[in-house]
C-alpha positions, 0 to 999 in steps of 0.5 A: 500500500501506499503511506506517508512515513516518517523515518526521523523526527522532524516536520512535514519536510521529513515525510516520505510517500512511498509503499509500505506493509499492509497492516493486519487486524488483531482480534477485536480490531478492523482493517479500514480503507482509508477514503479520507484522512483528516490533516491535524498539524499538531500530531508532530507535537504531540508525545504519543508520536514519537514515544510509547505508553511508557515513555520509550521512544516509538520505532521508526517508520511512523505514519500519522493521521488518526481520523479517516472515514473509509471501508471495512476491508477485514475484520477480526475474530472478535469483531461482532458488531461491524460487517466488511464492506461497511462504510466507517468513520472514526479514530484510532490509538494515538500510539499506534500508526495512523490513517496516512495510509490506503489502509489502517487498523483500528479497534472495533470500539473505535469505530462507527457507522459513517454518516449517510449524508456526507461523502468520507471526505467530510466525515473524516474531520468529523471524530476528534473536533466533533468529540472534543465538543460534544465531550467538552460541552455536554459531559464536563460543562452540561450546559442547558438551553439558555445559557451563554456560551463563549467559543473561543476559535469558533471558525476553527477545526473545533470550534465550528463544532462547538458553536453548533453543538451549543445552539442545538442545546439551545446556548445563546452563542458568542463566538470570538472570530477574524472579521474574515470569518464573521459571517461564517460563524454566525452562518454556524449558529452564533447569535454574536460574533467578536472580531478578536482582533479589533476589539478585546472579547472581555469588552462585550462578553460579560456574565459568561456560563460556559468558555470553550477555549481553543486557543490558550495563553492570554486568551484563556487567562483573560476567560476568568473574568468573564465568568458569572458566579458559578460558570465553567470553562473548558480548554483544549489548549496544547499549552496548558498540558501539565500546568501547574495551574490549579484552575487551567488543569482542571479546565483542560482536556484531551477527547477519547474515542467514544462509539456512542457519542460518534453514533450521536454525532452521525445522527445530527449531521444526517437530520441536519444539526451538525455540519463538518466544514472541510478547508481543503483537500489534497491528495496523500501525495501531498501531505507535507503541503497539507501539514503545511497549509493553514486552515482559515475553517474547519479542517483540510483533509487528505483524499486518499482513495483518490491517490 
């Protein structure tokens, strides 16, 4: 099969496309073909690349990019409840080669349905940013109809997930945003729009309920004071990983693979409440281009069949 490797550390000027073992499914795992592979830039950040769940360090060749949409291409001896052939979309272990590649394996749990009304490009940004938000919203802040939610990045890979998610609670939604993409966020949902750059958020967004923040550094530590009496905020922010800071640490989160919340998710995309925004799309051929490339919304992804 074709894949995008790495054999050194480094950045997408390391990677190299070229023919690699077809990996094979374990027990309770299943071979994916890969349609589309989502681009996350900062998987070249991230420990779990370059280092194994004890700290050692991961043997080379790697292949990144842990969320795809394709097919069931085999399935193990396990496997219940997914049938080969069976169009998926999903996640799999950060530890474990990824979906730059015409086929990856994953756990059957990791896993679900793709959703019937968008094609597999669309669907394989769909798990981690729709997850974060579904994760970061209704588990750790539960927010209710009513309440005032502020999306920090709302145009980003996240937080048009977050901003959607929120009006279909029924939030009242402000989302912090470039002029550039005023018009987009509030197209997603939100009732008002901050252009970040002209104006500093905590001017006009008082008496807060909820912050979703996906940027960190000053942007969250501004967050507090927004806050009512009672408000919660949550922060996927790289930077905040391993603070010492008692607040941001019980702020911040990582997702985890869910095979309930992704049937959720595909349910509101098919009704029409949710809708992934794909940035861009390049072949697998030019991965280091897309790792490269800066998304202005949503998230660029790979179209592996395609390639």
């Amino acid at each position: 099969m074709k894949a995008i490797r790495l054999h050194v550390r480094g950045g997408p000027e390391t990677f190299t496309y070229e023919d690699a073992p077809q990996p094979r499914p374990g027990a309770d795992e299943v071979l994916v073909r890969v349609h589309g592979a989502a681009v996350t830039p900062t998987e070249l950040l991230w420990s779990p690349t370059w280092t194994t769940r004890t700290g050692e360090p991961r043997p080379f060749p790697i292949i990144l990019g842990h969320e795809f949409s394709g097919e069931v291409a085999a399935i193990g001896e396990d496997v219940v409840d997914v049938e080969v052939g069976s169009p998926v979309y999903g996640l799999n272990d950060w530890f474990r080669d990824g979906a730059l590649a015409e086929y990856c394996v994953a756990r059957e749990v990791e896993v679900a349905p793709k959703p019937r009304s968008i094609d597999h490009l669309a669907a394989a940004i769909t798990p981690i940013s729709a997850l974060t938000a579904w994760q970061g919203l209704i588990e750790r802040t539960h927010v209710a109809a009513g309440e005032r939610v502020l999306v920090h990045g709302a145009a980003g890979a996240v937080g048009v997930f977050v901003v959607q998610l929120a009006r279909w609670r029924g939030a009242i939604v402000i989302g912090t945003a470039s002029a550039h993409n005023a018009a987009f966020v509030s197209g997603l949902g939100a009732h008002e729009v901050i252009d970040y750059r002209a104006v500093r958020f905590e001017e006009i967004a008082r008496e807060i309920d909820v912050v979703f923040d996906t940027v960190g550094g000053d942007t969250l530590e501004r967050s507090w004071g927004v806050l009512k009496p009672g408000g919660r905020l949550v922060t996927i922010a790289a930077s905040v990983e391993g603070t010492s800071d008692v607040r941001e640490r019980e702020a911040f989160f990582i997702m985890r693979p869910d095979r309930e919340q992704l049937n959720e998710i595909a349910r509101l995309i098919d009704t029409g409440q949710l809708r992934p925004v794909v940035d861009r799309v390049f072949p697998l051929s030019q991965a280091r281009q897309a790792f490269e490339h800066k998304a202005a919304r949503g998230k660029a992804v790979l179209n592996v069949a395609d390639s």
